[in-house]
N, C-alpha and C positions, 0 to 999 in steps of 0.2 A: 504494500500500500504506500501509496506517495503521500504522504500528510504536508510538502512542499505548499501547495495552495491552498492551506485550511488557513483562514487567517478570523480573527473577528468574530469568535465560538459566540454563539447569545442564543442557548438552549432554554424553552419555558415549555413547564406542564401545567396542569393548574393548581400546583400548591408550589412547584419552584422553580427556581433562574439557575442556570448553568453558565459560567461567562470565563471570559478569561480574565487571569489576573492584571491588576492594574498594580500600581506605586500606590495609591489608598488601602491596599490589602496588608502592610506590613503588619500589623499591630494583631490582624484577625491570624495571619500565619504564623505569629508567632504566639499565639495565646494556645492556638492547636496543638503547634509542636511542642512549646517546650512542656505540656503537661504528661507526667509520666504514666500517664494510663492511657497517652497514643502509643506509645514507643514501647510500650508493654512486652510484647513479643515480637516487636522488629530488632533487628541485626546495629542501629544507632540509638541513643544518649537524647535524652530531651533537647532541643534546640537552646542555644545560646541567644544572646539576643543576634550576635554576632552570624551565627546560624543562618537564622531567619532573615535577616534579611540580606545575605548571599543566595537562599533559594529563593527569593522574590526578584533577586536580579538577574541570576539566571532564567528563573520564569519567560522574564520581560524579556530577556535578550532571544530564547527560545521562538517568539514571537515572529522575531524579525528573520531567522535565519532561513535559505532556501531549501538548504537540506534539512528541513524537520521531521527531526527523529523523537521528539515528547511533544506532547499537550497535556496544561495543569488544568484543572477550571474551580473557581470557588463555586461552592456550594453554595445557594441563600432560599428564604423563604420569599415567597411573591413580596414579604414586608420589606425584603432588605434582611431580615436576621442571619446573620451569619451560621452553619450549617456545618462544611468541612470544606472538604478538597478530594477530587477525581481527578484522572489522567488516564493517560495510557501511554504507551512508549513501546517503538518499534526495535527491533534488537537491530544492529548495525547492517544483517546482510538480509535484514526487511523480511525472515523467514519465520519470524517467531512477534508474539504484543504480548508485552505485560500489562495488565490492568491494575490499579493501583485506588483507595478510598482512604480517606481519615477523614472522623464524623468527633465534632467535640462530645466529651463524654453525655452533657447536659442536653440533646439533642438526639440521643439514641434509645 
C-alpha cells in the first residue's frame, strides 16, 4: 500500500473524529503516554515530557514526507474530548501493517 498520498486524515462516525495530529496535541500526547497504565505491557517507559513531544514532531514531520510509511490520528469525541491515538505503519518493504491504539485509561 502507498500511504504516499494520504495527507489531511478527518475521519467522523457519529460519536467521533479521527484527525491527524496537529502542534495543539502536545499536552493530550503526553498526558496518554506518560501514564503508566499505557505503557503497561509495551516494550517503553512512560513518556518524558521530552518524549512526547519528539513523537508529536515526528508525527508532524510524518505528515509531510512522500514516502509515508506511518499514520498517527488522535482520537476525540464529536465534543473535542480527547480519546487516544490510532495508526498504523507499513513495514519498510510494504509487505506486512502494524496496527497500533492507546485509549486514556478514563475513556475505556
Amino acid at each position: 500500500m502507498d500511504m504516499a498520498a494520504i495527507t489531511g486524515i478527518n475521519l467522523q462516525t457519529s460519536r467521533l473524529l479521527l484527525r491527524e495530529i496537529n502542534p495543539n496535541d502536545i499536552l493530550n500526547i503526553h498526558t496518554l503516554y506518560s501514564n503508566p497504565e499505557t505503557s503497561k505491557y509495551e516494550d517503553w517507559e512512560p513518556y518524558t515530557e521530552e518524549n512526547s513531544l519528539w513523537q508529536t514532531q515526528q508525527a508532524l514531520e510524518e505528515q509531510t514526507q512522500t514516502d509515508r510509511k506511518m499514520i498517527r490520528l488522535i482520537v476525540e469525541l464529536k465534543d473535542g474530548q480527547f480519546v487516544g491515538c490510532v495508526g498504523v505503519e507499513i513495514s519498510r518493504t510494504g509487505t506486512a501493517a502494524k496496527v497500533f491504539y492507546a485509549i486514556i485509561p478514563e475513556m475505556q
